[in-house]
C-alpha positions as CSV (number, residue, x, y, z in Angstrom):
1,X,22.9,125.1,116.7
2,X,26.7,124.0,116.1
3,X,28.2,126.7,114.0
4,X,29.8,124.2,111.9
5,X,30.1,123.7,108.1
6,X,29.4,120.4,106.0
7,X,32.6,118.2,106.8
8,X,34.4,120.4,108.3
9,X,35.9,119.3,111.8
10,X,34.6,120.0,115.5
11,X,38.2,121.0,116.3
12,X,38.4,123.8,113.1
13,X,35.3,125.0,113.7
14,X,35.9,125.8,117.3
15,X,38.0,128.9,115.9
16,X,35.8,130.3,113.4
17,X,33.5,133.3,114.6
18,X,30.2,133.6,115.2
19,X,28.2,134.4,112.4
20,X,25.8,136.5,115.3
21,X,26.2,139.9,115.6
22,X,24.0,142.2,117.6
23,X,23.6,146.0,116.9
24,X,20.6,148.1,119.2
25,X,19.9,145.3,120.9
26,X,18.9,143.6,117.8
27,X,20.6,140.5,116.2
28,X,21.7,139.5,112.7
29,X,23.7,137.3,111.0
30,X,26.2,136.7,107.9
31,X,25.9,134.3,105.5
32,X,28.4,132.6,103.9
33,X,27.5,134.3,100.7
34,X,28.3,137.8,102.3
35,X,25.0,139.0,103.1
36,X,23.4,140.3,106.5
37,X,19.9,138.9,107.4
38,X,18.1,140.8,110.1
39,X,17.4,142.7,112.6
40,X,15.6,139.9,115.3
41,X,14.6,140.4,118.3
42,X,16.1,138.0,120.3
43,X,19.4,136.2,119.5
44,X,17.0,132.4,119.2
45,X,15.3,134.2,116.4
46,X,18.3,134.6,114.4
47,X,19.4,131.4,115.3
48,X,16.5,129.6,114.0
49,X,16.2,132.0,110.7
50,X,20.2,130.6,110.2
51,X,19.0,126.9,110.3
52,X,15.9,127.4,108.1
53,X,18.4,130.0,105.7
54,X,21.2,126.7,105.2
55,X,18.3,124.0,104.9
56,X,17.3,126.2,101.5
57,X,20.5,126.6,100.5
58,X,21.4,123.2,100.5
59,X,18.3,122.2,99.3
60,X,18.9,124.5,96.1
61,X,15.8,126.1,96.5
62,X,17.4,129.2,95.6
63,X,20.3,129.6,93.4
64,X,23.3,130.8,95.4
65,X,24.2,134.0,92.9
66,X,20.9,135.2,94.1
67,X,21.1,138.2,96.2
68,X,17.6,137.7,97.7
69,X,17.2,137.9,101.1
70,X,15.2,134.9,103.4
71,X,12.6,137.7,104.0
72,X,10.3,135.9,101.6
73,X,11.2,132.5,103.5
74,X,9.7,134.0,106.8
């Protein structure tokens, strides 16, 4: 998955950090709208729960003041 934000460049992006974390040999991740969503398994299983987390977001789904986490998107 590239770690990359609408319209922003290959080069810029390059720099920015991983949104992965792994704590206990589980793995999470940050959203852009400061919130931590795990703890998976294996580092894929965040990966995908990222993708599936931005599609709703940009979809508008879910109103981006709203502290929810994707646990009801499972």
């Amino acid at each position: 998955m590239a770690d990359r934000r609408v319209g922003e460049s290959e080069a810029f992006s390059a720099f920015r950090p991983s949104r992965f974390f792994q704590e206990r040999c589980e793995w999470y991740f940050y959203t852009r709208e400061g919130a931590i969503e795990g703890p998976f398994r294996l580092k894929r299983e965040a990966e995908v729960r990222l993708e599936n987390y931005i599609k709703v977001m940009v979809s508008g789904m879910l109103a981006t003041d709203d502290k929810t986490s994707m646990d009801s998107f499972q």
